[in-house]
Structure formats: structure tokens, C-alpha cells
C-alpha positions as CSV (number, residue, x, y, z in Angstrom):
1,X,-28.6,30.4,39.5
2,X,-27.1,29.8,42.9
3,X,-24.0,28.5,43.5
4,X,-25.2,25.6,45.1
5,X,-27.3,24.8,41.6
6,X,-23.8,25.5,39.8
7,X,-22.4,22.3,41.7
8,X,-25.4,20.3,41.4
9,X,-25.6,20.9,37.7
10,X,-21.7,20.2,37.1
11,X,-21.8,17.0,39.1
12,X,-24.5,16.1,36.9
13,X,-22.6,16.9,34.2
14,X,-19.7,14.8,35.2
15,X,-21.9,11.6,36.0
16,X,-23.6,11.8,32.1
17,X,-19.9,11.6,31.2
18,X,-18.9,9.0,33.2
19,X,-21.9,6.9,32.1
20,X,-21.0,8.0,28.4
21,X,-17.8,6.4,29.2
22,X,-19.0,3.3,30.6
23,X,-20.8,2.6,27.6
24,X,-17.6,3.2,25.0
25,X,-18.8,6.6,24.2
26,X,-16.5,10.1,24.2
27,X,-18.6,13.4,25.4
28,X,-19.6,13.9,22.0
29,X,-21.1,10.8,21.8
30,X,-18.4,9.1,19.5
31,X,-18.3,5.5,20.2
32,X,-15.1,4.3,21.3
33,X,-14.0,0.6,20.1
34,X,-11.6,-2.0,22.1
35,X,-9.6,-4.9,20.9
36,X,-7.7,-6.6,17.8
37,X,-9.3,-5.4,14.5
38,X,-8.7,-8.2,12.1
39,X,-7.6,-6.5,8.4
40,X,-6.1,-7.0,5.3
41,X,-2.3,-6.9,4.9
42,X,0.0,-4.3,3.7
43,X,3.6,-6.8,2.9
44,X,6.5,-5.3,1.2
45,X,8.7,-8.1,0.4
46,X,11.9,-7.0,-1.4
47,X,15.9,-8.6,-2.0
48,X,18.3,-9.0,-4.9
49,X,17.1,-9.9,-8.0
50,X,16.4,-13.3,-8.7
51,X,16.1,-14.5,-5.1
52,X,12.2,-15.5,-5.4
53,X,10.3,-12.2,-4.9
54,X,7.3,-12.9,-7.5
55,X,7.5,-16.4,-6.6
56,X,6.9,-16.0,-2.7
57,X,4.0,-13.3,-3.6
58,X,2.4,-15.9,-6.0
59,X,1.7,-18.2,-2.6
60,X,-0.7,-14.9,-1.1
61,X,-4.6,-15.9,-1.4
62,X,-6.2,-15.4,-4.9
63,X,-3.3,-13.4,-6.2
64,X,-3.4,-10.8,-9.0
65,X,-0.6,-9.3,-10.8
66,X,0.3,-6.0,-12.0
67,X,3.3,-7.2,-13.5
68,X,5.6,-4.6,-14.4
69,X,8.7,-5.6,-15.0
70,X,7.4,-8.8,-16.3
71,X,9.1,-11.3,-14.2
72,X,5.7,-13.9,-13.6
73,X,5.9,-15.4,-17.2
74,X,7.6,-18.6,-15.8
75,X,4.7,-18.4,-13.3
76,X,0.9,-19.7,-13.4
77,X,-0.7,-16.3,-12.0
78,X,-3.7,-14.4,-13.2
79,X,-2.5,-10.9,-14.2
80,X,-3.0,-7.6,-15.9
81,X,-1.6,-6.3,-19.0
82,X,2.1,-5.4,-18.8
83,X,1.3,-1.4,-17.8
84,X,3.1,1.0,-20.0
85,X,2.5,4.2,-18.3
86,X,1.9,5.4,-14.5
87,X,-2.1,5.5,-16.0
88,X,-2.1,2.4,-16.5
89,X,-1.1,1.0,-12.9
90,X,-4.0,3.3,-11.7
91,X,-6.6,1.9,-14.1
92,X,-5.5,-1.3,-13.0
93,X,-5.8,-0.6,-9.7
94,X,-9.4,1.3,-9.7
95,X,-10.5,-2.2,-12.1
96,X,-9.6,-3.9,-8.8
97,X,-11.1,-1.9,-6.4
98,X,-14.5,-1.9,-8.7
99,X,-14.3,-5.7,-9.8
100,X,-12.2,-7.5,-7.2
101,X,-11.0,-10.3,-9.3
102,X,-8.9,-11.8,-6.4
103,X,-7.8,-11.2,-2.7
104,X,-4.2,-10.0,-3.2
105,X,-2.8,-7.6,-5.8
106,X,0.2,-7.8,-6.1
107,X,2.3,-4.8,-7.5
108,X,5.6,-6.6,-8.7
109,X,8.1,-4.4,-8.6
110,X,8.1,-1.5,-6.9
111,X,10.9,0.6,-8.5
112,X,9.8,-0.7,-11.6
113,X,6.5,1.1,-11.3
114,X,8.2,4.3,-9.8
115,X,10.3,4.5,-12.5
116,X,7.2,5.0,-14.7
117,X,6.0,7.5,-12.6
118,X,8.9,9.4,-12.6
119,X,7.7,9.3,-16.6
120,X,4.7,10.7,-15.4
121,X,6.0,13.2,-13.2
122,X,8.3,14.6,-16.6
123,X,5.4,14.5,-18.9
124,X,3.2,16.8,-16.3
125,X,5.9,18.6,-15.8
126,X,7.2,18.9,-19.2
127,X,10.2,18.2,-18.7
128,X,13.0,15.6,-20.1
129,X,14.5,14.6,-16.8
130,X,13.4,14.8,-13.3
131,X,16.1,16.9,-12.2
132,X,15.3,19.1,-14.5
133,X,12.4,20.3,-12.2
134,X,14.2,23.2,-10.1
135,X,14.8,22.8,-6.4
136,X,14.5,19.2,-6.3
137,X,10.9,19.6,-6.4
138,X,10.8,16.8,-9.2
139,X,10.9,14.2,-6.2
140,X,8.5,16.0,-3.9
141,X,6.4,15.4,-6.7
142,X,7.1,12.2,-7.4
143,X,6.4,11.2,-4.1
144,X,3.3,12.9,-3.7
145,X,1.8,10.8,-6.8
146,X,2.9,7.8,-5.6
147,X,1.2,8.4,-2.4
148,X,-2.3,8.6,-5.0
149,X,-1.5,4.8,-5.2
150,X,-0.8,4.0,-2.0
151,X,-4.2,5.7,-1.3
152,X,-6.3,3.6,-4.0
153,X,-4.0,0.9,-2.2
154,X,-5.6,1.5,1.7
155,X,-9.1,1.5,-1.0
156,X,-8.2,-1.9,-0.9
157,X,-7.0,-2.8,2.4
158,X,-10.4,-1.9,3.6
159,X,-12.3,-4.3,1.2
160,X,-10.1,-7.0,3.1
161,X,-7.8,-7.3,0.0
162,X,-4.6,-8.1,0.9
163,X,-1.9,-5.8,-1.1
164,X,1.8,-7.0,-1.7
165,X,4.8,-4.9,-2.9
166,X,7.8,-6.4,-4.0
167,X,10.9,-4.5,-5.0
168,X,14.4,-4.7,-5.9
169,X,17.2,-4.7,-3.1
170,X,20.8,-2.5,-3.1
171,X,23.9,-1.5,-1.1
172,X,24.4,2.0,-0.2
173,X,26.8,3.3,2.2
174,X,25.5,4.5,5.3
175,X,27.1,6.5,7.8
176,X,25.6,7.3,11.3
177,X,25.6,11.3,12.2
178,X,26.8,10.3,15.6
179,X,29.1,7.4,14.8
180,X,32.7,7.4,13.2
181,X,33.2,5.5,9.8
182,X,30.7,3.9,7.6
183,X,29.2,0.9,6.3
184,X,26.9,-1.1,4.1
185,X,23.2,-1.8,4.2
186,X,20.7,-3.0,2.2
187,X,18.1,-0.7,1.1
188,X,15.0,-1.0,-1.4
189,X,15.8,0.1,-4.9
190,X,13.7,3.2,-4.8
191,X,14.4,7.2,-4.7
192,X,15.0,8.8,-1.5
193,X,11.1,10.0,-0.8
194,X,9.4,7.3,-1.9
195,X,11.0,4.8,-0.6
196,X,10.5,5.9,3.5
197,X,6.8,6.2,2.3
198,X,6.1,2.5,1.3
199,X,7.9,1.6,4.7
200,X,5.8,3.5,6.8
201,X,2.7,2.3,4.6
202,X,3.7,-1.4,5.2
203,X,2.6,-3.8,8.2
204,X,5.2,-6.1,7.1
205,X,8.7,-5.1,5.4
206,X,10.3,-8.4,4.7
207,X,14.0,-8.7,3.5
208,X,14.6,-11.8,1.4
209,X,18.2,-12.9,0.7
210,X,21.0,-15.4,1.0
211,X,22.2,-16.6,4.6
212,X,25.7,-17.5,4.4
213,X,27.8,-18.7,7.3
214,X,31.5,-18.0,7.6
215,X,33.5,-20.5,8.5
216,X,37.7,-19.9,9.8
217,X,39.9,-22.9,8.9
218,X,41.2,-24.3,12.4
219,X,44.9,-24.8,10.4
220,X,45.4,-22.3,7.8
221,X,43.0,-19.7,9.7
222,X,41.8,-18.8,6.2
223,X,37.7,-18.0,6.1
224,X,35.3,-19.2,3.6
225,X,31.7,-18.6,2.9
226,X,29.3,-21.7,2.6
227,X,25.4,-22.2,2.5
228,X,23.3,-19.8,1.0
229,X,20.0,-20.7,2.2
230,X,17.2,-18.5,1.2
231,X,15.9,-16.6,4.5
232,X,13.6,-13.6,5.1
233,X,14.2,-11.3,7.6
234,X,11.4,-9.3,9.5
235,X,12.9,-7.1,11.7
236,X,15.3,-3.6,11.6
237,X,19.1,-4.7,12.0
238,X,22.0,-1.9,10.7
239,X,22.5,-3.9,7.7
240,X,18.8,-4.0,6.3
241,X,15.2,-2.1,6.9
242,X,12.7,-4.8,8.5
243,X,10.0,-4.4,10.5
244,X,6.3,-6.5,11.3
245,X,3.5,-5.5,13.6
246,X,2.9,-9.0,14.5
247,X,5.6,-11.1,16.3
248,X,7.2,-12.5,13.5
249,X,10.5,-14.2,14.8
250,X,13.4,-12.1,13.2
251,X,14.6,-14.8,10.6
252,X,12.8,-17.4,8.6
253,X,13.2,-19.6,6.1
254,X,12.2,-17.8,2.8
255,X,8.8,-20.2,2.5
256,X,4.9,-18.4,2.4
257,X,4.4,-21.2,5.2
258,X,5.6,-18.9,7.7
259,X,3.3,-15.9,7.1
260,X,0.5,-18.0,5.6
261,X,-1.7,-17.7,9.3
262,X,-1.6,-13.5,8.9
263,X,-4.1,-14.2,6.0
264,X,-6.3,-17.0,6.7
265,X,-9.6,-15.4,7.8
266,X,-10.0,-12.5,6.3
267,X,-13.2,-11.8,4.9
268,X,-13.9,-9.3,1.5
269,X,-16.2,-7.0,1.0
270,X,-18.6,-5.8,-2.3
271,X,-16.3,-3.8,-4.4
272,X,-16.3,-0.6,-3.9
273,X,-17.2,1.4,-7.0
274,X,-17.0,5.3,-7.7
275,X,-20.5,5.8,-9.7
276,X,-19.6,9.8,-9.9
277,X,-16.7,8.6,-12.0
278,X,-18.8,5.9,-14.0
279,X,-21.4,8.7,-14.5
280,X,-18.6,11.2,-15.7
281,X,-17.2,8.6,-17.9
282,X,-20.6,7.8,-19.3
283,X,-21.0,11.4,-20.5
284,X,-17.5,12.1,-21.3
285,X,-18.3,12.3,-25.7
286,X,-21.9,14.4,-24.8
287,X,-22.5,17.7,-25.7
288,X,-22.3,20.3,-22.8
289,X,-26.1,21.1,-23.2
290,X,-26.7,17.4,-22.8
291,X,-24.6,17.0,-19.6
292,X,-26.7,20.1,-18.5
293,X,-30.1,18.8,-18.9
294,X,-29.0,15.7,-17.0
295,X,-27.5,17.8,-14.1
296,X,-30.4,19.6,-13.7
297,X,-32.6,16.8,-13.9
298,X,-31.6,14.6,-11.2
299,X,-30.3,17.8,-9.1
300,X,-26.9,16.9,-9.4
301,X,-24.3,18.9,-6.8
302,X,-21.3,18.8,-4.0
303,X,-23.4,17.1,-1.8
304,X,-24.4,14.2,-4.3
305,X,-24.0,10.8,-2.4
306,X,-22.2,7.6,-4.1
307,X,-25.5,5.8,-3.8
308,X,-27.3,8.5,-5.3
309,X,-24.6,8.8,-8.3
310,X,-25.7,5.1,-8.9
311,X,-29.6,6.0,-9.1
312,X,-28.4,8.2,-11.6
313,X,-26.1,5.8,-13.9
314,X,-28.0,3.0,-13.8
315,X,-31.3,5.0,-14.9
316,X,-29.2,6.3,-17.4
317,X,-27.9,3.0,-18.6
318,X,-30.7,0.4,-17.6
319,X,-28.4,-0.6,-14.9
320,X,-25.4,-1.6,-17.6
């Protein structure tokens, strides 16, 4: 090939990929997309206890509670079971994700559910405490199985269910490495490497609490707190973790009226449902020369599709 070919070929070339990206495409051929993408929500709502946490996360579309700490009796809300263990959070969870009985779980409260898998985390490990596991690996483990449910969580998110987190608030001295002194913030009630992980999973971290104003006495110059008003705050200041991809002004009043047009038009999908794990669960009690005949039968392997999987059960089951 001459050189004058090599030019004429490479500026061919370079016009396919120009026209490639013209029409949204990379040079592989990947199609590129432009715009908003309207989604389900991803709200972590959390303050000191009693402020109105479960009652703000009732007002979310269709809510469903995995109630935890069981703070929604006072409240007409469809729930789950109180969960006992770590499992039962996940079965709860999948049972959404395969029935969708609403548009919003709501996990109410977060620490309360870490605290079971912490419970988890010592029963795998088999230990009594989690800093019994050397090295402080107890935590990295820990937050590695709470990531499983923030996982089953984005599940979710992409069948347009909106999920909500709420969780309890404390102080804890903070100290700047580059600053002199330190001073008090609110934080969410939750271990060290989890809590970073649900703030970075959230679209919207929202701090509820009390707005009081202080006001100095013009003649004894002695100050006094007054109002109280319920606000929620949706973006970082020193004193509390905030934060909203969406413009939300910095302070509101602590009503669902000010969120409520995040949510209005989303659309769910079908449930999504794991037919490997029906079939699995479906021939859990057979005998291992049963499970083999149907393997072989319906050519079961790695590359087995979901859709396939759910040929499978429901000629199994008659579709039950």
C-alpha cells in the first residue's frame, strides 16, 4: 500500500468516526445518550429522635415499611414484619424487588438495621463482639454487607421505586486537620464505614431538626433561645452532613410539600424477579440425583439466561 492509500484510508477512517459521532455513537459503536434521565429517588432523611423521621417518610408515594425499630405503630402505613435478623431485612427487600407492593420502601432506621448486621457480621464470624474480629476488620466487614443492601437497594431504584432511609442523629466532636480547636456537628448515628457509604449512595441527605433563634436582651444583655420550628436542611454546612443533586434551597420547613415534585412522575416497572433463585429454592429438599436429571434436562449452565431460568420453573411448577 502506498503512502498516498495510507492517507486516503485514514481520512476515511476519521470521517466513519465523525459520522459515528454525529449519530450519538462511540467508535465501537456504543450509543451515547444526552439529557436529564428521570429516576427514582435515593433520600436519607435523618435528626434526633422524635423529630418526625417516620412521619415525613410516610408522606413518599405508596410507602412500605421495613420497620425496625418499630416507631410506625402510631402510623397508618402498610409494613413488613418487625425484622429480627440482618436475613430478614434482605428477604424483605428481595419480596419487594419480586412483588412491588408499593413505590417507596422505606428502611426506618438505619442504625437500627446496622446494628443487626453487626449481629450478622458476629454470627459469620463467630465471634461475640465485633471488635473481637482482629485488625478492625469486623467493620470492613460490616460495611461490605451493608453495601449487599444498598445493591438490592439500586435493584430497586431501577424499577422506578423510590427508596428512603431514615436514621438517628448525634454530636460528635470534630476537629479540622488544618484548623486549631474543635467543635460539634451533627452526624448520622451509624459506625464509621458505613455511614460515608449511605451518603455517597444518597441523591438527597436531608437533616431534620429544631431551628432555634437566639435572641440578646437589649437591657440585661442576657441571651435566650426561642422558636423551635421543625426545618430540614439540604445542604453541607460545618455543623451537619447535607447534600441534594437538585437545587433544593438550603433550609425548609420540615413538610413532604417541599420535596413532593422530585416524585411526581415517575413510572415503575414489572418486578424484577431472580427465577435462578426461585428454581434453586424450588429444589432446595430434592435429592441430588433429582436436581441432576433436571440440570441435564433443560441443559442447565453459567450461561443460563433469567428468561430461560423462568422456562424452566414454570414448566416445573405449571407456572405457580
Amino acid at each position: 500500500m502506498t503512502k498516498a492509500q495510507d492517507i486516503k484510508q485514514y481520512l476515511k477512517l476519521l470521517e466513519t468516526i465523525k459520522n459515528q459521532r454525529k449519530e450519538g455513537k462511540t467508535e465501537m459503536g456504543i450509543p451515547i445518550t444526552k439529557g436529564k434521565i428521570e429516576t427514582a429517588k435515593k433520600v436519607v432523611q435523618y435528626g434526633p429522635e422524635g423529630i418526625g423521621k417516620s412521619t415525613l417518610a410516610s408522606c413518599y408515594p405508596a410507602p412500605v415499611f421495613i420497620d425496625v425499630e418499630g416507631s410506625t405503630k402510631e402510623l397508618d402505613v402498610s409494613r413488613y414484619p418487625t425484622p429480627e435478623s440482618w436475613n430478614d431485612i434482605i428477604t424483605y427487600v428481595n419480596d419487594f424487588i419480586e412483588s412491588m407492593p408499593g413505590k417507596t420502601l422505606v428502611i426506618d432506621t438505619a442504625d437500627w438495621a446496622e446494628q443487626l448486621c453487626i449481629a450478622q457480621v458476629c454470627i459469620d464470624q463467630g465471634v461475640k463482639g465485633i471488635e473481637s474480629v482482629g485488625y478492625g476488620k469486623g467493620y470492613v466487614y460490616l460495611a461490605e454487607k451493608f453495601q449487599e443492601l444498598l445493591r438490592k437497594c439500586d435493584d430497586l431504584i431501577e424499577q422506578g421505586v423510590n427508596v428512603v432511609f431514615t436514621a438517628h442523629a448525634q454530636m460528635r466532636k470534630f476537629e479540622q486537620p488544618d484548623e486549631m480547636g474543635a467543635y460539634d456537628r451533627w452526624e448520622m448515628k451509624l459506625s464509621k464505614k458505613v455511614s460515608p457509604l449511605l451518603k455517597e449512595w444518597a441523591d438527597i441527605v436531608l437533616f431534620c431538626n429544631y431551628k432555634t433563634d437566639v435572641i440578646t436582651d437589649q437591657n440585661t444583655k442576657s441571651k435566650k433561645a426561642t422558636g423551635g420550628k421543625r426545618v430540614m436542611y439540604a445542604s453541607h454546612h460545618p455543623c451537619w452532613d447535607a447534600k441534594n443533586r437538585y437545587g433544593l434551597p438550603d433550609v425548609m420547613p420540615m413538610e413532604f410539600s417541599q420535596i413532593k415534585h422530585l416524585f411526581e412522575g415517575i413510572e415503575t416497572k414489572e418486578p424484577k424477579i431472580d427465577y435462578r433463585a426461585k428454581l434453586r429454592e424450588f429444589m432446595k429438599d430434592m435429592k441430588p440425583d433429582q436436581k441432576q436429571e433436571i440440570v441435564s434436562k433443560y441443559g442447565i449452565n453459567a450461561n443460563t439466561t433469567n428468561e430461560e431460568y423462568k422456562a424452566i420453573f414454570n414448566d416445573l411448577t405449571g407456572g405457580n
